[in-house]
C-alpha positions in Angstrom: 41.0 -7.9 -42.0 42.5 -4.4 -41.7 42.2 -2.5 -38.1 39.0 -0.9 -39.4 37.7 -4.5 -40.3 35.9 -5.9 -43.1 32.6 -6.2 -44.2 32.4 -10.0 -44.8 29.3 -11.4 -46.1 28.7 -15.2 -46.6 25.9 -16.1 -49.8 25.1 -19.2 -50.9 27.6 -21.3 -49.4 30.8 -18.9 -49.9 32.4 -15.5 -48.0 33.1 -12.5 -50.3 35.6 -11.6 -47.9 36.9 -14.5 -44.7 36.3 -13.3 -41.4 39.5 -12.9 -40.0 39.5 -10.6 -37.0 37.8 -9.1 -34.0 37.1 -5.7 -36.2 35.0 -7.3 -39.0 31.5 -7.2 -39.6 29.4 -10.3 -40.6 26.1 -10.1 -43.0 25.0 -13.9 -43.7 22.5 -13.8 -46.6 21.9 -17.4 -47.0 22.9 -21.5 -47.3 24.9 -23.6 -44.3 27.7 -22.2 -42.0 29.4 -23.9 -39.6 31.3 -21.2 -37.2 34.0 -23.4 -36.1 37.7 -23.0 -35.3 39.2 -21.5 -38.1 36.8 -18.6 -38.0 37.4 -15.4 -35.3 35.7 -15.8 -31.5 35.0 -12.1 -31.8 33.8 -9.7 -34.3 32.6 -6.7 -34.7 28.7 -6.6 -35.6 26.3 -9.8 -36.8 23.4 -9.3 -39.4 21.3 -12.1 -40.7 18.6 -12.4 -43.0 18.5 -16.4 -44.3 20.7 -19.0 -43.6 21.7 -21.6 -40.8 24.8 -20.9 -39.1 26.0 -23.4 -36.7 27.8 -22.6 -34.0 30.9 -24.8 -32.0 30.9 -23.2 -29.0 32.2 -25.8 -26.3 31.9 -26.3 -22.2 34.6 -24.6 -20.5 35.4 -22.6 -23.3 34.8 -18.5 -23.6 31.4 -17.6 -25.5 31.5 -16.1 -29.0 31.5 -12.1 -28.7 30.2 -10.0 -30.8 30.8 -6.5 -29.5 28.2 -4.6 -30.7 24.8 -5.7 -31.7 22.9 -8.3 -33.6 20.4 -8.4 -35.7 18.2 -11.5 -37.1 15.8 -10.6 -39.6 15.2 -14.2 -40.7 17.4 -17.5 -40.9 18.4 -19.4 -37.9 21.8 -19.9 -35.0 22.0 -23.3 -33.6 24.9 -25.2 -32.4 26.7 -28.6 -33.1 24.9 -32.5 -31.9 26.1 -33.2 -28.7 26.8 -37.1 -28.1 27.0 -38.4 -24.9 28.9 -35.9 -22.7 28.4 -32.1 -22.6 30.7 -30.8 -25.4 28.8 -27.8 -27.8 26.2 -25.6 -26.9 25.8 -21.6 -28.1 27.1 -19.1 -25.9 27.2 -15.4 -27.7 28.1 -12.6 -25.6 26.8 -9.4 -27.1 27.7 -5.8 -26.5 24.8 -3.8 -27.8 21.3 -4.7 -29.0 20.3 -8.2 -29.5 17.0 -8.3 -32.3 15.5 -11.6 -33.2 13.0 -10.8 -35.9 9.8 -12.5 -36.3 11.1 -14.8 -38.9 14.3 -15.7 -37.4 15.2 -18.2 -35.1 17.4 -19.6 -32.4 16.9 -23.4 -32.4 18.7 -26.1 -31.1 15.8 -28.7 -31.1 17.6 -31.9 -30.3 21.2 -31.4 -29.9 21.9 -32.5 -26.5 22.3 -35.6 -25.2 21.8 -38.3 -27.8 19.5 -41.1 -27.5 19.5 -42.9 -24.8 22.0 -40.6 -23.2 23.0 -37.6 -20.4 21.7 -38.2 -16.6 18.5 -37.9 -17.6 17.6 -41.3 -19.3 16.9 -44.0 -16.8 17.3 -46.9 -18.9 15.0 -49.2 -21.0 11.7 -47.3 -22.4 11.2 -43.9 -21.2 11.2 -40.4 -22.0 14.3 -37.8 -21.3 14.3 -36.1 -18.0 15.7 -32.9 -16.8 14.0 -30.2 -15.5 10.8 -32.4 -14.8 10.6 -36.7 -14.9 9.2 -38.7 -17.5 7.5 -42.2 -16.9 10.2 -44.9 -15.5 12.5 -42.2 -14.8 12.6 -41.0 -11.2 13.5 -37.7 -8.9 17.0 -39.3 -9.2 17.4 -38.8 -13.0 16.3 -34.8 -12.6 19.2 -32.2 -12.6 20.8 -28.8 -13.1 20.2 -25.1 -11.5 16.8 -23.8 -11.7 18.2 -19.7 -11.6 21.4 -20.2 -14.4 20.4 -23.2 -16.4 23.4 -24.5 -18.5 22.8 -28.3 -18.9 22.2 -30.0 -22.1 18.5 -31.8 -22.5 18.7 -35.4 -22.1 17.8 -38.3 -24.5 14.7 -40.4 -24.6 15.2 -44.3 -25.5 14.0 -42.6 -29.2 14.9 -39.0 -29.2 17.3 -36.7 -28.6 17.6 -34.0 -25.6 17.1 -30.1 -26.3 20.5 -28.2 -26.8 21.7 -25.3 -24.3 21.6 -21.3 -25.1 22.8 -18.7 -22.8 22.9 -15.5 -24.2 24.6 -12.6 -22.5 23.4 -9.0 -24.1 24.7 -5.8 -22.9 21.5 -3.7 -23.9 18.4 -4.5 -24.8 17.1 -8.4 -26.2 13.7 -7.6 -28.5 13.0 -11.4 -29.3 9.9 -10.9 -31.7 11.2 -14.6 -33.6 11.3 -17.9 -31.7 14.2 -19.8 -29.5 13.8 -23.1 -28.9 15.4 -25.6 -27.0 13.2 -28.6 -26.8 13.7 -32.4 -27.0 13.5 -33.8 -30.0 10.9 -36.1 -31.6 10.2 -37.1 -35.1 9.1 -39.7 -37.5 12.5 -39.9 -39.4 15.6 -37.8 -38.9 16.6 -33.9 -39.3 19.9 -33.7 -40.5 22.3 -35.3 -38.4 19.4 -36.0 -35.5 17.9 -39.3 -35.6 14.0 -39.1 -34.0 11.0 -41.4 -34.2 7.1 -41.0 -33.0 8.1 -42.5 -29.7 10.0 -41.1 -26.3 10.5 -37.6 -27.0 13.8 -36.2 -25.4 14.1 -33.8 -22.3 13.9 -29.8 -23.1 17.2 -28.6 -22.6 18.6 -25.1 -21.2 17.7 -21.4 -22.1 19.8 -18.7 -20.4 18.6 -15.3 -21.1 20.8 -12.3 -19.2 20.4 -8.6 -20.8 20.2 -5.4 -19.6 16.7 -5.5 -21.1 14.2 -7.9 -22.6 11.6 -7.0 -24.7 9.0 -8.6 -28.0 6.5 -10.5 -28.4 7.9 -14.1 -29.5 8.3 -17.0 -27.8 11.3 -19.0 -25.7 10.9 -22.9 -25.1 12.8 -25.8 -23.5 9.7 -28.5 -23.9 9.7 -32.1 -23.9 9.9 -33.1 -27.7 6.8 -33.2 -29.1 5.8 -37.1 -30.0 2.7 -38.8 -30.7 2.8 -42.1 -28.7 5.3 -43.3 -26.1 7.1 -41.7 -23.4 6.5 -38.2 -23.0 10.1 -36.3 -22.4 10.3 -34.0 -19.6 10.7 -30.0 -19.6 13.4 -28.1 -19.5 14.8 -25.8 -18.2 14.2 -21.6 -18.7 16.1 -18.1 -16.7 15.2 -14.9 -18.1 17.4 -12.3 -16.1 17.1 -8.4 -17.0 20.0 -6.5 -15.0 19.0 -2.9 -15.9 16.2 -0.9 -14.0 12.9 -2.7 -15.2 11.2 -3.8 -12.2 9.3 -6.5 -14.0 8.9 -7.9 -17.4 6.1 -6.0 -18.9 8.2 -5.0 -21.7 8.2 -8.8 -23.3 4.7 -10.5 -23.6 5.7 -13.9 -25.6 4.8 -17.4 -24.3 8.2 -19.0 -22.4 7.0 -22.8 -22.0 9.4 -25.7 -19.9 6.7 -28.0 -20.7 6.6 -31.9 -20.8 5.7 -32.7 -23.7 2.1 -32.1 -25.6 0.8 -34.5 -27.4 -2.8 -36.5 -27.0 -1.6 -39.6 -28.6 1.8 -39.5 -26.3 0.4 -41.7 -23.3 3.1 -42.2 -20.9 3.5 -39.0 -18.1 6.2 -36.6 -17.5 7.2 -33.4 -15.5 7.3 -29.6 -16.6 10.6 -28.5 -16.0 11.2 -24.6 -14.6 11.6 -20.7 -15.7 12.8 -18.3 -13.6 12.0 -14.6 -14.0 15.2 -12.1 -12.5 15.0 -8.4 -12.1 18.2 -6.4 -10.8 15.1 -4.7 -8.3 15.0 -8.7 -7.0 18.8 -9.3 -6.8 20.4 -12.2 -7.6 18.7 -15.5 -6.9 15.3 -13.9 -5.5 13.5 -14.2 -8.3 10.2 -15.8 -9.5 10.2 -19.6 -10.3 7.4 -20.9 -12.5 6.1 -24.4 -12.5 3.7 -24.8 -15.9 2.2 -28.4 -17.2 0.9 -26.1 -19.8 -1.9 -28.1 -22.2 -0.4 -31.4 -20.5 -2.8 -31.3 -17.0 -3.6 -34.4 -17.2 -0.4 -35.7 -16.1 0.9 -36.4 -12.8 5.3 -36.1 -12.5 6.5 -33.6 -10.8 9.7 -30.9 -11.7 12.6 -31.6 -10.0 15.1 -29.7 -8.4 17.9 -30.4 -6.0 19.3 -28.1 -3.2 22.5 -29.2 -3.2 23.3 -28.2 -7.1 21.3 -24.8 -6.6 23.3 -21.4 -6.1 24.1 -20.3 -2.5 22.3 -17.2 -3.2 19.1 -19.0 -4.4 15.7 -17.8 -2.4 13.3 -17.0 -4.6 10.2 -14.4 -4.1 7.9 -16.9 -5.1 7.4 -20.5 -6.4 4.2 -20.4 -9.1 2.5 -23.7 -9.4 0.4 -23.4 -12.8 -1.8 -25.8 -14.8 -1.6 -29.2 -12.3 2.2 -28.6 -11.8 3.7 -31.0 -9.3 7.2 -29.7 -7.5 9.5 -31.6 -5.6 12.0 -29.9 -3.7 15.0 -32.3 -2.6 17.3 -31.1 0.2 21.1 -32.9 0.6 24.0 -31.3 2.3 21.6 -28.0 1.9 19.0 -28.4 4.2 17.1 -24.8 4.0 15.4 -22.9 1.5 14.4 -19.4 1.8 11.1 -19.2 -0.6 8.5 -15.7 -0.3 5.7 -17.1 -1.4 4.4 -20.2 -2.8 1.5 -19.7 -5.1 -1.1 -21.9 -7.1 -4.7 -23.6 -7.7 -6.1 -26.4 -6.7 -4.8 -28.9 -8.9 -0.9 -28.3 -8.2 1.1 -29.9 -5.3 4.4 -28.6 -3.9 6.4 -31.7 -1.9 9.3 -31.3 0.2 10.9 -34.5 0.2 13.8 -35.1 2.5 13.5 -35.1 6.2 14.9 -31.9 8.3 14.4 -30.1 5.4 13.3 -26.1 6.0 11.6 -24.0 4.5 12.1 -20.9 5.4 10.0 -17.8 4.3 11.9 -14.6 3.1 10.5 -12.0 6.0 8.3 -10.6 5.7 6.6 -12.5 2.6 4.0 -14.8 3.4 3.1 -18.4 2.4 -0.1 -17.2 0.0 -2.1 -19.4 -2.3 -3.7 -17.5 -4.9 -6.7 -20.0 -4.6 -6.0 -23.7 -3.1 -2.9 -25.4 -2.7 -1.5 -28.8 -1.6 1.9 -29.1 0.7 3.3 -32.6 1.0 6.0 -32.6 3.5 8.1 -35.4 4.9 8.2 -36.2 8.8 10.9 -33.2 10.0 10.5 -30.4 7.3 10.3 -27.2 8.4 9.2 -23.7 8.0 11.0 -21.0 9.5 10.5 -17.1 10.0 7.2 -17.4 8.2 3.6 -16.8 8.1 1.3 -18.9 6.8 -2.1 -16.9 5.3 -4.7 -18.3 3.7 -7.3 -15.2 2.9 -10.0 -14.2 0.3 -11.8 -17.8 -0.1 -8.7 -19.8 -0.7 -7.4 -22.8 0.9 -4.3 -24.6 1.9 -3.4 -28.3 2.4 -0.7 -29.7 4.5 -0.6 -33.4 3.8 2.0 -34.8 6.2 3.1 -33.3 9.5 5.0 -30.0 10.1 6.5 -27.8 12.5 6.3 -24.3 11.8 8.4 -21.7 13.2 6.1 -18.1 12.6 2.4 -17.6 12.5 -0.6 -18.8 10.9 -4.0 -16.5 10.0 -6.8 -18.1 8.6 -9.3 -15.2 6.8 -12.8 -15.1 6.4 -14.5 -17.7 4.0 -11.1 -20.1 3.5 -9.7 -23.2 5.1 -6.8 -24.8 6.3 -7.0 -28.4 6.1 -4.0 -30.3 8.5 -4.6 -33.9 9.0 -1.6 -34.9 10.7 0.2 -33.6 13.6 0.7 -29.3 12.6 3.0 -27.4 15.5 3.2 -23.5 15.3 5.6 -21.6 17.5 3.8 -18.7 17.3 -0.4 -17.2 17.0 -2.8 -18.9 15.6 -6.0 -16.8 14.6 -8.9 -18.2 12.6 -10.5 -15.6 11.4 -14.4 -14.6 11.0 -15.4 -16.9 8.1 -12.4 -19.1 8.3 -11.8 -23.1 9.4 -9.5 -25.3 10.1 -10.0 -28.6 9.6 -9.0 -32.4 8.5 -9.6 -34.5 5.7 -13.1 -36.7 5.7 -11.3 -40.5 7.0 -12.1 -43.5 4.9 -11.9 -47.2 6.1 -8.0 -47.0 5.8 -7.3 -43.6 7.2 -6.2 -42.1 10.4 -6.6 -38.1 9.9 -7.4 -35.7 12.8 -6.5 -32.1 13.4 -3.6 -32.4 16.1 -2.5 -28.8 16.7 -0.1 -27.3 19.0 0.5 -23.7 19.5 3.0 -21.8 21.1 1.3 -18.7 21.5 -2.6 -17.9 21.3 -5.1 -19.4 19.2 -7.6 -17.1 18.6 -11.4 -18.3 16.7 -13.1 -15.4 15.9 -17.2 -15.3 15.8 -18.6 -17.2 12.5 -15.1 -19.1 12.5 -14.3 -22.5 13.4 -12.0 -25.2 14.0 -14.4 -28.1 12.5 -14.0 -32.0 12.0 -17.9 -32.1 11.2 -18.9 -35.8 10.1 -14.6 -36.4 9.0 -14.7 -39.7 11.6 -15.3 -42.8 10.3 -17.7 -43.6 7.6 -20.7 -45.7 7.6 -19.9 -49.3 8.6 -16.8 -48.3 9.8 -15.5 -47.8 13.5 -15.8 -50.1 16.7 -19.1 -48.0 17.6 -20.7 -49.1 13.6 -22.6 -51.5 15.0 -24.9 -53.7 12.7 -28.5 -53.1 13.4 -30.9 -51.7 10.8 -31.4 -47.9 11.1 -28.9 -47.5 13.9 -26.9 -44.7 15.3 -23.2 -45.1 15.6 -21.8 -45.0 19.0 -18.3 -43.7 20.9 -18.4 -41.9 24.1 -22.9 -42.7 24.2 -24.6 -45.3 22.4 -26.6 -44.6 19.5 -30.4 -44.6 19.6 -32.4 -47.0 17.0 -35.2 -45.2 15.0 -37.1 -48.5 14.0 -37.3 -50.5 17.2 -36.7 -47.7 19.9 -33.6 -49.1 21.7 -30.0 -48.6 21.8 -27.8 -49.2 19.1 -25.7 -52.2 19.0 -21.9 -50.7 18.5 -19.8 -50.5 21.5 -18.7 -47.2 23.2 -15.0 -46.5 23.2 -12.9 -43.7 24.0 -10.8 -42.1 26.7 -12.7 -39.8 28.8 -10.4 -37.3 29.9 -8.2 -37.1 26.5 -10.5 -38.2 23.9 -8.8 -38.2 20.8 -10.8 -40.8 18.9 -12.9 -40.4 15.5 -16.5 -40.7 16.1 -18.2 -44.6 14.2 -20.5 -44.5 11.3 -24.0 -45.9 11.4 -24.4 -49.5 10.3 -25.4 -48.3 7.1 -28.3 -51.1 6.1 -31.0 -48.2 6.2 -29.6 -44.5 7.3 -26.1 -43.7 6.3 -24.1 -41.0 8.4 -20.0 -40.1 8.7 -19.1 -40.2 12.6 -17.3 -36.6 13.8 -14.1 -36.3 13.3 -11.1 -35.3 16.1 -9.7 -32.7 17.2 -6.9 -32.1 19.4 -5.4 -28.4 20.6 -2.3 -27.9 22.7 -2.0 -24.6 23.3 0.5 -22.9 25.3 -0.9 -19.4 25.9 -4.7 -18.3 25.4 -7.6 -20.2 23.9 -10.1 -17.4 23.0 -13.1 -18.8 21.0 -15.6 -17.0 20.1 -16.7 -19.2 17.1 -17.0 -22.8 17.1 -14.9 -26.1 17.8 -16.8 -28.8 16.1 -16.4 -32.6 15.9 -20.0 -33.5 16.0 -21.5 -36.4 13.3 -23.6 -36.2 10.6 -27.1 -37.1 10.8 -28.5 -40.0 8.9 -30.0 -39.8 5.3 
């Protein structure tokens, strides 16, 4: 074109006028366009309105540019099938205003790794992994950076991976349309993308950076979509804003990593991860979101390793949603700064490699917004960090910990630690709060075991409680066998029927008792011995509520 540029607009399969340089502008009306070699890597403007335009942008290579804005009012960008390695993906780099209307879209459903292909597919019959696992895949076959997702989605033994999109927009992105990145998974083909109803593919990579982001439409990287098999594992998602929003009010669409959705698809898999940036949050200390989404009734977890995260990655908080499972994996990197970790019930955050720590960003707090289960390995840390559990939540540690900060326990919540929980610092149960252990079964060994290097601190109406968590009816050395007996442990139980002792055993050291209290014998009155509780405690014990390990009485 000349140095003004042309106006070159492609109809129906043919350009009035070839793009030719960095000054033209480009209107695509409708039919097929591949934007390949022979075509500029820059130009001036982009308007759309129909049409599929696929774009060749490769790995290693500079984005497309466009230096002032774009604007989709229908039709879609995608980019070229991927095979097995990481070759095409679409990279645009925008000076001015990005607009994706509400019938335009970005999709790149399926053009990762092929079937059967990219880090994610474990071999033999199983869904794609990525951000999250799929059944017969493991932690192992997870990948790729949770804050600047780049990686391709990988293949299912059936279906093909989600694609890769990282946008860079200098102004604002209104996304009112749809981009989607999700795994693929079909009855017959699409094009050049073979599918079936079995093994979806992973989700693959969204990377959103603009000044602004605003609309109301919707950004996925889900597992693809099938109706029976393997589900494939989510993706993964990073919106960034870099201008002065403080939070991302301004855009109100669903953004879904999900595994994928589908009632008939019976095989599990995990969500994969979006991560929310503001400039007010700097780089890396963002949000991270964990979803399932409609898929709770799955169990894999989303995956991500230290060791192929940014150095500058600590995010603000980690959001467990909708029965999300999260495994953190440490390597060479060994600590992870994290504000808050925050979920229901129903999600579990594990921490998987031994002398891992977690260490809280001061002076953030470990917070669950109502309940939440910590699995840690034998030598995981916290460091810098205070634990509180307030406003009728609860907290679960399932394995044991050393924790270097605080821990408060506020009125009407728990903290539940059944194996060995060291604090350097205070720990004050609150009026209305507990601590306590898990109830023991047959086959368990729980107990409070706490050590304190500073005060502990039980207010009035709070506790530290193991209330009827020893051993359950017929269970413990002090059981016995007698009809409508007592259990015994450090005095025998009494006999309700015939007047007389019990006939369990008594047990037990007497100067460091640290043993769960028996059952009864169960044949007539059923009753949970107490459970046990140990305190170490380096400075002051003030208690002004209650330490309780007595047994339940019989039924």
């Amino acid at each position: 074109g000349s140095l003004l540029g042309e106006i070159c607009t492609f109809t129906d399969g043919a350009w009035d006028v070839t793009p030719s340089g960095a000054a033209d502008d480009i209107v695509i009306v409708s039919g097929d366009l591949t934007w390949g070699a022979s075509l500029p890597a820059k130009v001036a403007s982009w308007t759309q309105s129909g049409g599929t335009v696929t774009f060749q942008t490769q790995y290693g290579a500079a984005p497309f540019e466009v230096t002032g804005d774009v604007s989709l009012t229908g039709g879609t960008l995608t980019h070229t099938v991927n095979s097995s390695a990481e070759t095409y993906r679409l990279a645009v780099t925008v000076g001015g205003n990005f607009n994706l209307g509400t019938d335009a879209t970005i999709d790149v459903t399926g053009c990762g790794y092929a079937t059967s292909k990219g880090p994610g597919f474990a071999g033999g019959s199983c869904g794609g992994s990525y951000g999250g696992f799929s059944k017969n895949a493991s932690v192992a076959n997870c990948y790729g950076s949770v804050m600047r997702p780049v990686n391709l989605g990988s293949g299912g033994n059936h279906n093909a991976g989600g694609g890769a999109i990282a946008l860079t927009v200098g102004k604002t992105l209104t996304i009112s349309g749809a981009i989607i990145c999700n795994g693929f998974a079909g009855t017959t083909g699409r094009g050049d993308k073979s599918g079936s109803k079995y093994s979806g593919g992973s989700g693959g990579s969204v990377l959103l950076v603009a000044n602004a982001i605003a609309g109301a439409g919707s950004v996925s990287a889900s597992g693809g979509a099938v109706t029976t098999g393997y589900w494939g594992g989510g993706g993964r998602i990073a919106l960034v804003q870099t201008g002065e929003a403080t939070d991302f009010s301004d855009f109100t669409g669903p953004v879904h990593a999900w595994p994928t959705v589908k009632s008939g698809a019976i095989q599990d898999a995990g969500a994969g991860t979006v991560y929310y940036e503001t400039a007010a949050d700097g780089y890396g200390k963002g949000r991270v979101v964990v979803d399932r989404g409609a898929s709770t009734a799955g169990s894999k977890a989303s995956v991500f390793y230290l060791d192929q995260q940014e150095t500058e990655f600590a995010p603000r908080e980690i959001a467990l949603q909708n029965g999300a499972a999260l495994k953190v994996i440490g390597g060479t990197r060994t600590e992870l700064e994290v504000g808050a970790v925050t979920g229901p019930s129903d999600v579990k955050l594990t921490m998987t490699v031994k002398d891992m720590l977690l260490k809280s960003v001061a002076p953030a707090e470990f917070v669950p917004l109502t309940n939440l289960t910590v699995v840690v390995s034998t030598g995981v840390g916290f460091a810098d960090s205070l634990i509180r559990v307030d406003n009728g939540t609860s907290m679960r540690f399932d394995s044991e910990v050393s924790f270097d900060g605080s821990v408060v326990i506020g009125n009407g919540s728990t903290l539940t630690i059944s194996y060995p929980f060291a604090v350097s610092g205070d720990v004050s149960v609150l009026s209305g709060g507990t601590i306590t252990h898990l109830a023991n079964t047959a086959d368990t060994d729980y107990r409070v075991d706490l050590t304190v290097g500073g005060n502990l601190t039980v207010e009035e109406t709070a506790g530290i409680s193991a209330l009827a968590k020893g051993w359950p009816t017929k269970v413990g050395p002090g059981s016995g066998t007698t009809d409508y007996g007592g259990g015994c442990h450090g005095g025998r139980g009494w006999n309700a029927k015939t007047g007389v002792d019990g006939d369990g055993v008594c047990y037990g050291s007497i100067t460091k008792p640290t043993e769960l209290g028996s059952g009864t014998p169960g044949n007539q009155r059923t009753a949970n011995g107490g459970g046990s509780v140990k305190l170490t405690v380096a400075g002051q014990v003030i208690n002004n509520g209650i330490i309780n390990a007595n047994g339940r009485g019989a039924s």
